[in-house]
C-alpha positions as CSV (number, residue, x, y, z in Angstrom):
1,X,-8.5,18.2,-14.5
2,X,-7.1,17.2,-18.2
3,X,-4.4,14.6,-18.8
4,X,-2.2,17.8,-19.7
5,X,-2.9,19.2,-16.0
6,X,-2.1,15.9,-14.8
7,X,1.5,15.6,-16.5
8,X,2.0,19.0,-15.8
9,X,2.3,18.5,-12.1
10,X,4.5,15.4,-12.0
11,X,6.6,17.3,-14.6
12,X,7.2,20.0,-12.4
13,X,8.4,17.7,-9.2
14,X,10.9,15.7,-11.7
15,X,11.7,19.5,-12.8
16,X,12.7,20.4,-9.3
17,X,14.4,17.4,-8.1
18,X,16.9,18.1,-11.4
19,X,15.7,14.9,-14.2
20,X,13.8,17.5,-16.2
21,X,15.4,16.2,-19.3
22,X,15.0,12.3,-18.5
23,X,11.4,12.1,-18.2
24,X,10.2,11.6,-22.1
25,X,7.5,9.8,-21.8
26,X,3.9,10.6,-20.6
27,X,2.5,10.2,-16.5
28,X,0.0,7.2,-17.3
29,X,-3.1,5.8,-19.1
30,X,-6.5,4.5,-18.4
31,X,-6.6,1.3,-17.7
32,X,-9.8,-1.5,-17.9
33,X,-10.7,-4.4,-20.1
34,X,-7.2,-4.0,-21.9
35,X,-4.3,-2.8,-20.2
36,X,-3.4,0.5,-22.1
37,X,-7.0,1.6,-22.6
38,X,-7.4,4.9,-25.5
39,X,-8.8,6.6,-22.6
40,X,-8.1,8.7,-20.6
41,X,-4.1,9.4,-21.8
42,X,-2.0,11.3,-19.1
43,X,0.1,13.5,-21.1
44,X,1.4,17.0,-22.8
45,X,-0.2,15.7,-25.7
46,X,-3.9,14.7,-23.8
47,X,-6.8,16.5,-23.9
48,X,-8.8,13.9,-22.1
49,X,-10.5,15.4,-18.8
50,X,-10.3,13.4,-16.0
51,X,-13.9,12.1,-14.5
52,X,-15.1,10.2,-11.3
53,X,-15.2,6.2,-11.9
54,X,-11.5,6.2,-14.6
55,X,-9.2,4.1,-13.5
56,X,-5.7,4.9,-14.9
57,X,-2.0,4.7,-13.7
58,X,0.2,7.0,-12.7
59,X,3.9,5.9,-13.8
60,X,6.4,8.5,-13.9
61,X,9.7,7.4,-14.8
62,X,13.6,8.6,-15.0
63,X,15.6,7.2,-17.6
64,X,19.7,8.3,-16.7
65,X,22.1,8.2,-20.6
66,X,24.6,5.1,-19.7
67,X,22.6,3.9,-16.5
68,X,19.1,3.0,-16.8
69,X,16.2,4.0,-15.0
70,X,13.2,3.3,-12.9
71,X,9.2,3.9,-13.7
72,X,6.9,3.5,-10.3
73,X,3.3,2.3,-11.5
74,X,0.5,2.9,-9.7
75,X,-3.1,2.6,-10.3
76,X,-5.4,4.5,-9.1
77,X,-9.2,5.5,-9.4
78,X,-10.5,8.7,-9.9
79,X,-13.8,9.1,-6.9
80,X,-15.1,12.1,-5.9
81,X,-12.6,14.2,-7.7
82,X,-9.9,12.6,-5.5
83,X,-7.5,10.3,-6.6
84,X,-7.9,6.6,-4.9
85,X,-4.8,4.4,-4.7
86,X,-5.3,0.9,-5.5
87,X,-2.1,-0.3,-5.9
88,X,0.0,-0.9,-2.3
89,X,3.3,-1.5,-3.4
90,X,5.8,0.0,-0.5
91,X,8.6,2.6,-2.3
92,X,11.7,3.5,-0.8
93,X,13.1,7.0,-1.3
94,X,16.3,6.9,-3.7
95,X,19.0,9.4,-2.5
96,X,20.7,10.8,-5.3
């Protein structure tokens, strides 16, 4: 899967739940020895492909004009073409 692939999904969920428009940045990055690695990017504009062993995060976020908004950061490693959570952070769902 490419970054693009990647964004594309959580875009379509933020899509359907109606915050289309309020999502401008990208999903997440590769994280390692620094914190924003080059590698791989999460994004419309990535064509990094996702391989076993990157650990990136996953950080969609929802930014409401007037209001604020929220990014939920996750990081995760990429193992046997599945994603593995390594962050354990409890969410709550937000009702609109």
């Amino acid at each position: 899967m490419s970054g693009i692939q990647a964004d594309s999904l959580a875009r379509d969920i933020i899509k359907e739940a109606g915050y289309a428009d309020m999502f401008g940045h990208g999903l997440g990055h590769g994280v390692g020895l620094a914190t924003h690695d080059p590698a791989p990017r999460l994004s419309c504009l990535s064509n990094d492909v996702l391989a076993n062993g990157m650990v990136f995060s996953i950080e969609p976020g929802i930014y409401l004009p007037a209001w604020g908004g929220v990014r939920i950061e996750d990081l995760v490693m990429l193992e046997n073409g599945k994603v593995k959570l390594l962050s354990h952070a409890k969410k709550m769902k937000l009702l609109r």
